[in-house]
PDB file of N, CA, C, O and CB in Angstrom:
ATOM      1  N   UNK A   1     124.333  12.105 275.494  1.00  0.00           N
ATOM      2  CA  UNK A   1     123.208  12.593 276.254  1.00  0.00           C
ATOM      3  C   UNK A   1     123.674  13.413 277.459  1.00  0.00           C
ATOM      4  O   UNK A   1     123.231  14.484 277.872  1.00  0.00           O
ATOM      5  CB  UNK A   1     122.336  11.430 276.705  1.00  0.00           C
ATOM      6  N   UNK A   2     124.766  12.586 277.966  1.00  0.00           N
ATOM      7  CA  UNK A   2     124.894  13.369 279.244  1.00  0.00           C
ATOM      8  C   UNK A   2     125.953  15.297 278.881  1.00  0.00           C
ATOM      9  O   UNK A   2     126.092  16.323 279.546  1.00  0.00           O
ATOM     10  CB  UNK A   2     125.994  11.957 280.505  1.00  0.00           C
ATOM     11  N   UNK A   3     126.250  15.003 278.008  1.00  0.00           N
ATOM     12  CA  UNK A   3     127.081  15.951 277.612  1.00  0.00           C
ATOM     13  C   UNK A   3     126.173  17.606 277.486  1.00  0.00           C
ATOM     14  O   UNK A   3     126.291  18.733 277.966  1.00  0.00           O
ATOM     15  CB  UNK A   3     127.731  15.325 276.153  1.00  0.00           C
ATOM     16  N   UNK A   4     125.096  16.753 276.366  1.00  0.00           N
ATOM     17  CA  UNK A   4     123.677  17.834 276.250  1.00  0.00           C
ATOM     18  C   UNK A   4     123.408  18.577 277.640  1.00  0.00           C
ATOM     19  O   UNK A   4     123.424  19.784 277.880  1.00  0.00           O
ATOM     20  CB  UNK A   4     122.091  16.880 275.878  1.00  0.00           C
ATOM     21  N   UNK A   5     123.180  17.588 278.405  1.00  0.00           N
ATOM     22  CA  UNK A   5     122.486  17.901 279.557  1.00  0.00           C
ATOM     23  C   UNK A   5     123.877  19.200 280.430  1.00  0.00           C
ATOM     24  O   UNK A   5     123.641  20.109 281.225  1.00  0.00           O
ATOM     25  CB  UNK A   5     122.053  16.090 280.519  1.00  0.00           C
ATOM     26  N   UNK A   6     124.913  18.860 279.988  1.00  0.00           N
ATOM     27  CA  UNK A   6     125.989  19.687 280.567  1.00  0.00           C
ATOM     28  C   UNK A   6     125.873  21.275 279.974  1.00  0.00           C
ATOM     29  O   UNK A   6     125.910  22.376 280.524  1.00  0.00           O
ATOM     30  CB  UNK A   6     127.485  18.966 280.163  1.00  0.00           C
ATOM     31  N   UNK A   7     125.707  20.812 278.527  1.00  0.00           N
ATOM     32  CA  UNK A   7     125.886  22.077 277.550  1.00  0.00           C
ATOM     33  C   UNK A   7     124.515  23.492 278.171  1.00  0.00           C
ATOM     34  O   UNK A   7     124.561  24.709 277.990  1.00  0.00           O
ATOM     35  CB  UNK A   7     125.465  21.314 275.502  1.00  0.00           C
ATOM     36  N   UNK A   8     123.407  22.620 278.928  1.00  0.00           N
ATOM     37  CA  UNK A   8     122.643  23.498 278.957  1.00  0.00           C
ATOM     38  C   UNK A   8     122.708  24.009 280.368  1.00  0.00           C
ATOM     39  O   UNK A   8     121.982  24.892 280.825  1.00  0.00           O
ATOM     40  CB  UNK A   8     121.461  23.092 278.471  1.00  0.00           C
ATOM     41  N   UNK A   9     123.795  23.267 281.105  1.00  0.00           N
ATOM     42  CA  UNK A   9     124.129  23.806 282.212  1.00  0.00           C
ATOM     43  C   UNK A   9     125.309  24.609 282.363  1.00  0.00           C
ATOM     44  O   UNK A   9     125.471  25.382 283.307  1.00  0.00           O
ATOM     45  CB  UNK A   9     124.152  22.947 282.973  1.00  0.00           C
ATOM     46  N   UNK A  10     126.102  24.435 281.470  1.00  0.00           N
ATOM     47  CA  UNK A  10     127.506  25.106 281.531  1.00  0.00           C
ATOM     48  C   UNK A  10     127.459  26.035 280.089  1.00  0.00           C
ATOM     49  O   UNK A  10     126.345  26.437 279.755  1.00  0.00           O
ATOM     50  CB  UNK A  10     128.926  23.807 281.568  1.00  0.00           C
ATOM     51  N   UNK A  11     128.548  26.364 279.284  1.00  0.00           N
ATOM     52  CA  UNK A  11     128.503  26.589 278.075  1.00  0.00           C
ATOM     53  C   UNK A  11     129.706  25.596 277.166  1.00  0.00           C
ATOM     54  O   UNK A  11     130.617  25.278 277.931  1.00  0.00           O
ATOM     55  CB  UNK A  11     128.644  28.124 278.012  1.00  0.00           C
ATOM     56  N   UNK A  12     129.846  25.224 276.198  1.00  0.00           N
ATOM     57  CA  UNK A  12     129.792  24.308 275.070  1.00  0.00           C
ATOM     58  C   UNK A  12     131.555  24.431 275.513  1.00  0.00           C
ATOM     59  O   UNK A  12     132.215  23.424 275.770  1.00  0.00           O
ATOM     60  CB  UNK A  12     128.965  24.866 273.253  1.00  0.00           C
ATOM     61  N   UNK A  13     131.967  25.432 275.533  1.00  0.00           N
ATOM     62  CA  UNK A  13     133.787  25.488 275.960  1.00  0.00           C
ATOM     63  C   UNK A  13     133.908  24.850 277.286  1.00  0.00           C
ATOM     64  O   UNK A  13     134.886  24.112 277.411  1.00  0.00           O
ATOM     65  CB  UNK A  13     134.554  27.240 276.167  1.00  0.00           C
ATOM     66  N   UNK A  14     133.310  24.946 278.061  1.00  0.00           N
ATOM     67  CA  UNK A  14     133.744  24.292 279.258  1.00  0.00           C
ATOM     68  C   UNK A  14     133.697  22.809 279.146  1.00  0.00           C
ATOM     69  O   UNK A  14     134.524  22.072 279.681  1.00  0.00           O
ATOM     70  CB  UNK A  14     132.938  24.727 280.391  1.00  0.00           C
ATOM     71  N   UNK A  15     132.661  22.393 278.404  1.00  0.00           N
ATOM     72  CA  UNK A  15     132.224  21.145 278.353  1.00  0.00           C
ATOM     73  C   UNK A  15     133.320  20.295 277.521  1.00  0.00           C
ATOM     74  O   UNK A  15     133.691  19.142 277.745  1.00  0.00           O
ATOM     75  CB  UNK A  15     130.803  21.140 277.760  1.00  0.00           C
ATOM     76  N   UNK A  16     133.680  21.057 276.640  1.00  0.00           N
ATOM     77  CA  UNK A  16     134.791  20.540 275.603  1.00  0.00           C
ATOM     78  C   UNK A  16     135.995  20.323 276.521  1.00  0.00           C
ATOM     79  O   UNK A  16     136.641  19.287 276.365  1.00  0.00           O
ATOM     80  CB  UNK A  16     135.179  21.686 274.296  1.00  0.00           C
ATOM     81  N   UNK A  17     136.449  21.414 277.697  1.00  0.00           N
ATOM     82  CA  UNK A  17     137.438  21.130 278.514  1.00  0.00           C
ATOM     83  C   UNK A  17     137.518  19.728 279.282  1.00  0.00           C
ATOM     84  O   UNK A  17     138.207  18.719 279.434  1.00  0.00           O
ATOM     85  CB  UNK A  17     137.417  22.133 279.358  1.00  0.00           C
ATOM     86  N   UNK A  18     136.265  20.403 279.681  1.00  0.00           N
ATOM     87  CA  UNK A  18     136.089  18.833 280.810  1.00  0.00           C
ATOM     88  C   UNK A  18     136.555  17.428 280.118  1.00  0.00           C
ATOM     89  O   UNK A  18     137.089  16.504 280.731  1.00  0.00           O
ATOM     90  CB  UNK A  18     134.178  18.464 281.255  1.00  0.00           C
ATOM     91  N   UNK A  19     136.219  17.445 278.579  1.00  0.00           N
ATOM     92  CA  UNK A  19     136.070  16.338 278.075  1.00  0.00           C
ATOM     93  C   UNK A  19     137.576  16.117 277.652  1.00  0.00           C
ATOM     94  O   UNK A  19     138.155  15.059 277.901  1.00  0.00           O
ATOM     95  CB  UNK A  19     134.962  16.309 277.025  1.00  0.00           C
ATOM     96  N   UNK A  20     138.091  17.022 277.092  1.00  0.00           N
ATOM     97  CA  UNK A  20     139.517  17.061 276.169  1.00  0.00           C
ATOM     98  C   UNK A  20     140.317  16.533 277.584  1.00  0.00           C
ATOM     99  O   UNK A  20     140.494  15.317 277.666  1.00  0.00           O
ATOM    100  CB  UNK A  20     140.146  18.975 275.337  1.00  0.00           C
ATOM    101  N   UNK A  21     140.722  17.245 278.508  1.00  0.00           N
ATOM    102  CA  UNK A  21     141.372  16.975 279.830  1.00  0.00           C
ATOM    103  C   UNK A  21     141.117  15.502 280.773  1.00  0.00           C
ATOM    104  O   UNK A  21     142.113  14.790 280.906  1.00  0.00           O
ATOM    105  CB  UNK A  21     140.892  18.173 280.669  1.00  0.00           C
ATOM    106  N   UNK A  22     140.261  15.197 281.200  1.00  0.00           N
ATOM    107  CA  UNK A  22     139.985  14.183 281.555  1.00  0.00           C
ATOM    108  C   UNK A  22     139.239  12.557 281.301  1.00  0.00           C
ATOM    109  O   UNK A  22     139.252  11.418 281.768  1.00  0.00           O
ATOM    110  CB  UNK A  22     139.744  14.682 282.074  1.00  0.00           C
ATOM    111  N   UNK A  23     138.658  13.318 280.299  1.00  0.00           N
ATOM    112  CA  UNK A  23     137.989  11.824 279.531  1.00  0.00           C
ATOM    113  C   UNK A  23     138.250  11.064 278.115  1.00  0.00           C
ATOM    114  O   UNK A  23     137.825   9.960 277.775  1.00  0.00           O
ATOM    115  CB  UNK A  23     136.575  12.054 279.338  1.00  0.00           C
ATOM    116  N   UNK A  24     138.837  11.711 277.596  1.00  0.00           N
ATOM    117  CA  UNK A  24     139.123  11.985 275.845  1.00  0.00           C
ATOM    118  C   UNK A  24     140.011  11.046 275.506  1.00  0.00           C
ATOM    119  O   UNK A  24     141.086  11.593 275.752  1.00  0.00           O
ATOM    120  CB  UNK A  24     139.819  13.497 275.332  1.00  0.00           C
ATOM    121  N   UNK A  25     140.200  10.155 275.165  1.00  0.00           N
ATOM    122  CA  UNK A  25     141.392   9.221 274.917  1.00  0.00           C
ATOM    123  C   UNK A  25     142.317   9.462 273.874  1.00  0.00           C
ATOM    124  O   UNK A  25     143.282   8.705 273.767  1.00  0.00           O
ATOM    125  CB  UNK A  25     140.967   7.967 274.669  1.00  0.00           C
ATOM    126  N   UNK A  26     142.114  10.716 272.831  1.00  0.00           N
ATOM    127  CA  UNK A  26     143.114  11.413 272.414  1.00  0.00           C
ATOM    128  C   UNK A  26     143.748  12.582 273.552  1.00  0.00           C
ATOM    129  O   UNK A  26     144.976  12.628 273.489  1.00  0.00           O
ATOM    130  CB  UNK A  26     142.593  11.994 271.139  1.00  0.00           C
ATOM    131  N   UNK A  27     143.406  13.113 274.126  1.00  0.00           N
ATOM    132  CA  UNK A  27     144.095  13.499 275.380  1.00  0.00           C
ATOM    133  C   UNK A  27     144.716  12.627 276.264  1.00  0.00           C
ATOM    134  O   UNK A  27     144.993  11.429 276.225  1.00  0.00           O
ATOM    135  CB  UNK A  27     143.314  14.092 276.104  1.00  0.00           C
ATOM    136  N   UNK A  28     144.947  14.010 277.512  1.00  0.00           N
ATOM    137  CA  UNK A  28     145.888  13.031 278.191  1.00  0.00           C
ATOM    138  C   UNK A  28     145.003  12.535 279.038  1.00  0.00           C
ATOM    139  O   UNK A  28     145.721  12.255 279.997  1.00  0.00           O
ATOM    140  CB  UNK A  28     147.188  13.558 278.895  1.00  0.00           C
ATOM    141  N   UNK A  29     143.711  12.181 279.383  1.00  0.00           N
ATOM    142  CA  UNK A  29     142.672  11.580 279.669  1.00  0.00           C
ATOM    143  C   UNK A  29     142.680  10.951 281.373  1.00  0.00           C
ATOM    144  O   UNK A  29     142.354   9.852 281.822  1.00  0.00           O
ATOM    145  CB  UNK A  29     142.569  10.546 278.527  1.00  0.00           C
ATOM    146  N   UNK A  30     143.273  12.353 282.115  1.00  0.00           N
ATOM    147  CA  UNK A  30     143.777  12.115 283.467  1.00  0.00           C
ATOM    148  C   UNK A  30     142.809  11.510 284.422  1.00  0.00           C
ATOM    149  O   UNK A  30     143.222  11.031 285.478  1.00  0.00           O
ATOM    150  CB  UNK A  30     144.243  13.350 284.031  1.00  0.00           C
ATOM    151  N   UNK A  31     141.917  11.504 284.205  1.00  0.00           N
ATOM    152  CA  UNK A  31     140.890  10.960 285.373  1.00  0.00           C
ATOM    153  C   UNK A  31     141.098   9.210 285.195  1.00  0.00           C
ATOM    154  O   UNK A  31     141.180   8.571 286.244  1.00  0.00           O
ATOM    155  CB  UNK A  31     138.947  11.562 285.021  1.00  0.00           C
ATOM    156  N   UNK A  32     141.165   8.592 284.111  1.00  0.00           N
ATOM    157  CA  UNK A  32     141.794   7.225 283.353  1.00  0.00           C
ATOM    158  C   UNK A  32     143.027   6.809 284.262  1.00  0.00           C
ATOM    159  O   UNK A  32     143.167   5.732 284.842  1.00  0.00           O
ATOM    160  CB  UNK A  32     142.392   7.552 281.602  1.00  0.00           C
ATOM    161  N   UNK A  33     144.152   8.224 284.259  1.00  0.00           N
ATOM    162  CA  UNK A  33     145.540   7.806 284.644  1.00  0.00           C
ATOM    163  C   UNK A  33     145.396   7.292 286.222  1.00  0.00           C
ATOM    164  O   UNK A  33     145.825   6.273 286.764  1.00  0.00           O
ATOM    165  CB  UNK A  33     146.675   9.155 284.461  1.00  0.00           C
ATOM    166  N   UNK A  34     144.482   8.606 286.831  1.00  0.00           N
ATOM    167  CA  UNK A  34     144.704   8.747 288.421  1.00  0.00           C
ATOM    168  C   UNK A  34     143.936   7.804 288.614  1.00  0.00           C
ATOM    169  O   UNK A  34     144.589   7.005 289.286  1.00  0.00           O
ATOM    170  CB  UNK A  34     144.355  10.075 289.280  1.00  0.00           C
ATOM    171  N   UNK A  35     142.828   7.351 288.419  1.00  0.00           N
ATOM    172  CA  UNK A  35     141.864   6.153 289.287  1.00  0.00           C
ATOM    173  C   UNK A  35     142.212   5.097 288.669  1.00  0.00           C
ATOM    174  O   UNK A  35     141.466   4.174 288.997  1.00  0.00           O
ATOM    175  CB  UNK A  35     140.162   6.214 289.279  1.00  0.00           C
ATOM    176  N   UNK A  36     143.418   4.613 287.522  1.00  0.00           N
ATOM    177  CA  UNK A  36     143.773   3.286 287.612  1.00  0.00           C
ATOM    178  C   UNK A  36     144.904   2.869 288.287  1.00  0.00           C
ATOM    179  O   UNK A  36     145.186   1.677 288.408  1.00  0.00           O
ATOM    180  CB  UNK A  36     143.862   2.837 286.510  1.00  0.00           C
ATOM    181  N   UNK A  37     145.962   4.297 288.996  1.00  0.00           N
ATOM    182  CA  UNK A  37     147.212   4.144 289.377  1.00  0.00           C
ATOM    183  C   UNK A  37     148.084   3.948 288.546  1.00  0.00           C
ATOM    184  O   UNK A  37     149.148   3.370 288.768  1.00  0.00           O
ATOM    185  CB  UNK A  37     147.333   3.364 290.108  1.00  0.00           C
ATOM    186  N   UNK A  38     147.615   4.546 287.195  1.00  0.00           N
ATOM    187  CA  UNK A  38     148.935   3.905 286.218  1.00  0.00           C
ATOM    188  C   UNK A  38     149.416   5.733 286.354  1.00  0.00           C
ATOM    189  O   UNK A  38     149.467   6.162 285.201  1.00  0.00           O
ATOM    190  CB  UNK A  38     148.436   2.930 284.004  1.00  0.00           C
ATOM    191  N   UNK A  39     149.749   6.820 287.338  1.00  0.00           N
ATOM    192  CA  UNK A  39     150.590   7.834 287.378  1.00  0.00           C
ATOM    193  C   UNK A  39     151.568   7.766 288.549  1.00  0.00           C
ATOM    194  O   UNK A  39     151.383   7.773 289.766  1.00  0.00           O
ATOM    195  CB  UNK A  39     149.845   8.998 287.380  1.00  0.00           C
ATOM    196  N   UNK A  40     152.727   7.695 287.758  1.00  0.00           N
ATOM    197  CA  UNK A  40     153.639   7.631 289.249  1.00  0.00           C
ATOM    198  C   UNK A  40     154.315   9.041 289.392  1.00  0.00           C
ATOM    199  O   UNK A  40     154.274   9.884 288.496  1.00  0.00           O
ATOM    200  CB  UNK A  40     155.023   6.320 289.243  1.00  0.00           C
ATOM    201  N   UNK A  41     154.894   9.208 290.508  1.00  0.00           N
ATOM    202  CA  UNK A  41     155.334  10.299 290.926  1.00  0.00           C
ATOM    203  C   UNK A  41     156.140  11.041 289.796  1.00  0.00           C
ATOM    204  O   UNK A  41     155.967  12.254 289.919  1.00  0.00           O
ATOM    205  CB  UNK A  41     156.047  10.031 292.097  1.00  0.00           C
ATOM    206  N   UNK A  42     156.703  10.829 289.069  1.00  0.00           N
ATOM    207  CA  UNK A  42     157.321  11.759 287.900  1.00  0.00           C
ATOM    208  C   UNK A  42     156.470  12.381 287.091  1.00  0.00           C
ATOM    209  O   UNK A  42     156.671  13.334 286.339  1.00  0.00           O
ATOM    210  CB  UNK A  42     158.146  11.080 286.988  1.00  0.00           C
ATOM    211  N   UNK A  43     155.408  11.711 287.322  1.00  0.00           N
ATOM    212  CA  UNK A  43     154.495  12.868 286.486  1.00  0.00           C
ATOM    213  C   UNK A  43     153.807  13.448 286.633  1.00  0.00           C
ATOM    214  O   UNK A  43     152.902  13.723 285.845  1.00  0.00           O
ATOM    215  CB  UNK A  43     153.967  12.798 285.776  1.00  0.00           C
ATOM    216  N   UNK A  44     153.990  13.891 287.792  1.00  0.00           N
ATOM    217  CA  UNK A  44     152.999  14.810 288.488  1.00  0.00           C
ATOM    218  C   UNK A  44     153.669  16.283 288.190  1.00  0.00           C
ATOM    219  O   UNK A  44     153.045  17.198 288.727  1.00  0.00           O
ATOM    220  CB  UNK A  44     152.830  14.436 290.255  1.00  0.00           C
ATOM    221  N   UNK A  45     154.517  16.574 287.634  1.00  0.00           N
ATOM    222  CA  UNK A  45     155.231  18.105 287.680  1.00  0.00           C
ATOM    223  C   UNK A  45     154.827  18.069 286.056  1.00  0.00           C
ATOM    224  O   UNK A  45     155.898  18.227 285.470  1.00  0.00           O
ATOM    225  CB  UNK A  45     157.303  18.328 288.239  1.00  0.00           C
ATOM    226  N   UNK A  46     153.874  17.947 285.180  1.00  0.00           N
ATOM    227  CA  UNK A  46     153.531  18.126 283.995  1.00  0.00           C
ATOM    228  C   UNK A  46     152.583  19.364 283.660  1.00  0.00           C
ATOM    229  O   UNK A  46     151.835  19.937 284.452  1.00  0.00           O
ATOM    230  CB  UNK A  46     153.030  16.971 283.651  1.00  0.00           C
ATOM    231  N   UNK A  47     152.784  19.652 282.291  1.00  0.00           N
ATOM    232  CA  UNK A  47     152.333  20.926 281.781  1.00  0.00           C
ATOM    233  C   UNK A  47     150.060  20.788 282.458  1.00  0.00           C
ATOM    234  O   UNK A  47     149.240  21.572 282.937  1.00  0.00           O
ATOM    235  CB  UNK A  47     152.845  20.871 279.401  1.00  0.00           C
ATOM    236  N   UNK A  48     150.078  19.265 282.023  1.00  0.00           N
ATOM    237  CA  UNK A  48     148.556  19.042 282.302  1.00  0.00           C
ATOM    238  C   UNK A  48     148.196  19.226 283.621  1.00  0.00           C
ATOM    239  O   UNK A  48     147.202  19.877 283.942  1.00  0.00           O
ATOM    240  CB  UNK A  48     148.086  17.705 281.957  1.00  0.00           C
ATOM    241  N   UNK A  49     149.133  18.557 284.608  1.00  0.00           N
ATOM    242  CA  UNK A  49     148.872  18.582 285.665  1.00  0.00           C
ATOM    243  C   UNK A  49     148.578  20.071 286.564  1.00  0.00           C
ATOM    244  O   UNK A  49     147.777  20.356 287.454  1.00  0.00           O
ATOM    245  CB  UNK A  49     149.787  17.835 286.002  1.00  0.00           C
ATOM    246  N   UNK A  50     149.592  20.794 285.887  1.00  0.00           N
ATOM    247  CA  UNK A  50     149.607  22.558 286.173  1.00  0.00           C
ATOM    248  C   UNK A  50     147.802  22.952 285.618  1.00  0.00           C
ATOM    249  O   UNK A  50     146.917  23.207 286.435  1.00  0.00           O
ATOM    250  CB  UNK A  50     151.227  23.643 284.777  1.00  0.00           C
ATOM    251  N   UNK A  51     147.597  22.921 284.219  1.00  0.00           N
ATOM    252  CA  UNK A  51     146.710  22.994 283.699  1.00  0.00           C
ATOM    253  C   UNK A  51     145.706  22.809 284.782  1.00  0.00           C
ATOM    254  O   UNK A  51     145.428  23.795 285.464  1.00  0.00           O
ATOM    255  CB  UNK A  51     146.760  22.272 282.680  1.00  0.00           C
ATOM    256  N   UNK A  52     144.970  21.363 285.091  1.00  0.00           N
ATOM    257  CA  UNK A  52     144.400  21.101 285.549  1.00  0.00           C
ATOM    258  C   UNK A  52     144.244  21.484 287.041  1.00  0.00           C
ATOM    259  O   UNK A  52     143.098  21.705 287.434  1.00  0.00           O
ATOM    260  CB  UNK A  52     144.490  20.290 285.155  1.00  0.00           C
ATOM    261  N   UNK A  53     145.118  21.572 287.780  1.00  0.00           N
ATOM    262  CA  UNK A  53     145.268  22.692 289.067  1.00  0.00           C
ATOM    263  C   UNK A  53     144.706  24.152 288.859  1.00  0.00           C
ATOM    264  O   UNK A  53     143.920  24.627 289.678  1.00  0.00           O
ATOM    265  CB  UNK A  53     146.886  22.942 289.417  1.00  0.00           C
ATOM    266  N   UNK A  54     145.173  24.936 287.619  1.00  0.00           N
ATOM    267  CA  UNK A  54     144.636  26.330 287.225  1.00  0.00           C
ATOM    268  C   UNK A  54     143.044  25.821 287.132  1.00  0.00           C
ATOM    269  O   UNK A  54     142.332  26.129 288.088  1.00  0.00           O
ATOM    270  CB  UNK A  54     145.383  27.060 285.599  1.00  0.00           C
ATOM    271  N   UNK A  55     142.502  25.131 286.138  1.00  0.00           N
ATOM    272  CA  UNK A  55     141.000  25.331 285.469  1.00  0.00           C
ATOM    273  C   UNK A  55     140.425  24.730 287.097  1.00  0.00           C
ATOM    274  O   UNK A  55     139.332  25.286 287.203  1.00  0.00           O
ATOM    275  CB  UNK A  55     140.502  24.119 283.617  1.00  0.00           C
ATOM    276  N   UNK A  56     140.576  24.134 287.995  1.00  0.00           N
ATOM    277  CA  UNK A  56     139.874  23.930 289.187  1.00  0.00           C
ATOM    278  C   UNK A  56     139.877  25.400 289.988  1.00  0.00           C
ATOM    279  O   UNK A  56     138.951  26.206 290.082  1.00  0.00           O
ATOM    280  CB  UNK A  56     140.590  22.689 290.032  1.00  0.00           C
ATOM    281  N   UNK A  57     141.227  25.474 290.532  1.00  0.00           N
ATOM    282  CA  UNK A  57     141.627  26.802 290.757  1.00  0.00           C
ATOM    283  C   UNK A  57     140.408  27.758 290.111  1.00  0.00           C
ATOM    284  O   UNK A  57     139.346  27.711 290.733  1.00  0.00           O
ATOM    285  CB  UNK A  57     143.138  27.049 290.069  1.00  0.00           C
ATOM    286  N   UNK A  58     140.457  28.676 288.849  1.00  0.00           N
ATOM    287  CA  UNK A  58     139.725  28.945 288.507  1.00  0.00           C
ATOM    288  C   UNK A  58     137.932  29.284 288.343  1.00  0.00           C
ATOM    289  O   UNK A  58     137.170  30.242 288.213  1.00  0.00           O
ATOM    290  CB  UNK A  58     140.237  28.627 288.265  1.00  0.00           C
ATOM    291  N   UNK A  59     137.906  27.860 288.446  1.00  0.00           N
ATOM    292  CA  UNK A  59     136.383  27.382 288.253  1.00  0.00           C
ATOM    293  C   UNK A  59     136.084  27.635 290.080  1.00  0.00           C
ATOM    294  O   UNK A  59     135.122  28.353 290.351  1.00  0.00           O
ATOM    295  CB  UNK A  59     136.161  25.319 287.465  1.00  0.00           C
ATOM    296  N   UNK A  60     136.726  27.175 291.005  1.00  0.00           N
ATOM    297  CA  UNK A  60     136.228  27.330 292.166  1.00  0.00           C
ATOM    298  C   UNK A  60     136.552  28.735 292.110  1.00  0.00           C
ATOM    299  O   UNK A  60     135.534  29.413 292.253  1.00  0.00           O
ATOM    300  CB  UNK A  60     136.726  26.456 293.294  1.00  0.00           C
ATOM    301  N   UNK A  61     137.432  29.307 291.977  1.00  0.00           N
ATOM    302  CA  UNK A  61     136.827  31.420 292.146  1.00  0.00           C
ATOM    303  C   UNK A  61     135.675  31.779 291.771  1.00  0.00           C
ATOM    304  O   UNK A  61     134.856  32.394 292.455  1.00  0.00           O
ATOM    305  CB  UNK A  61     137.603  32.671 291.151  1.00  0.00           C
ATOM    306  N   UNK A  62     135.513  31.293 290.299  1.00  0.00           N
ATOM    307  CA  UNK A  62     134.266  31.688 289.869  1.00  0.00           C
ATOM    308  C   UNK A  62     133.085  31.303 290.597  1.00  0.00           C
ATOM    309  O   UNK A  62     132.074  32.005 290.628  1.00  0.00           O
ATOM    310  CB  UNK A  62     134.126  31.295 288.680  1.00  0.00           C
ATOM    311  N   UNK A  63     133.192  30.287 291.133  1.00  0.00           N
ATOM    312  CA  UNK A  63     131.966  30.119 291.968  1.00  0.00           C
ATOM    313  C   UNK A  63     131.372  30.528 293.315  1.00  0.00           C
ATOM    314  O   UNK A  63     130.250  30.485 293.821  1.00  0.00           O
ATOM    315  CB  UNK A  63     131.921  29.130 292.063  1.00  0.00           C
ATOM    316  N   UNK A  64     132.931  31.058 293.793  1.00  0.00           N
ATOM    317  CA  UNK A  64     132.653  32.019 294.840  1.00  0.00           C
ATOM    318  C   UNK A  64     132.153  33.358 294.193  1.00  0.00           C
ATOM    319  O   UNK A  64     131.171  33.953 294.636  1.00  0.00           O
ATOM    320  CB  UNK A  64     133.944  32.251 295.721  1.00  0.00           C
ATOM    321  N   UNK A  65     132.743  33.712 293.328  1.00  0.00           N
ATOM    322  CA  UNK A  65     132.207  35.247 293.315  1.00  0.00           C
ATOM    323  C   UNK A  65     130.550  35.229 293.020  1.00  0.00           C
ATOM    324  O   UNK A  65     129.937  36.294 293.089  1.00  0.00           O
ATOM    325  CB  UNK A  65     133.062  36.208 291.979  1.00  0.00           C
ATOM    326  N   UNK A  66     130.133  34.486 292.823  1.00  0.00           N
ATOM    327  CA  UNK A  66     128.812  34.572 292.027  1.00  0.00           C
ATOM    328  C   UNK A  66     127.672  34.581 293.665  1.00  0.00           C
ATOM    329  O   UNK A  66     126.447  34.644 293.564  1.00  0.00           O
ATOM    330  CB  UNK A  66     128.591  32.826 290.639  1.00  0.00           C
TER     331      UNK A  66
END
């Protein structure tokens, strides 16, 4: 349900991001890692972690320009 409600606010790729990246338990399902403390400092220099810095990065430009 809540996803719907995203799709008609965002478009269907973003939503898939959000989900694949932070919630997805076949991913690397980082929002899981960081609010249980199970990430320790070695893994913070990871391909996801870059990732996830860019698509914020990103997403906040876009929202300035608009």
């Amino acid at each position: 349900m809540k996803e719907e409600k995203l799709v008609g606010i965002f478009d269907a790729d973003f939503v898939f991001e959000l989900n694949a990246m932070f919630c997805d338990h076949a991913g690397p399902n980082i929002r899981n890692v960081v609010a249980h403390g199970l990430k320790d400092d070695s893994w913070f220099n990871t391909s996801y972690d870059f990732y996830v810095w860019w698509f914020a990065l990103r997403n906040g430009l876009h929202a300035l320009r608009k």
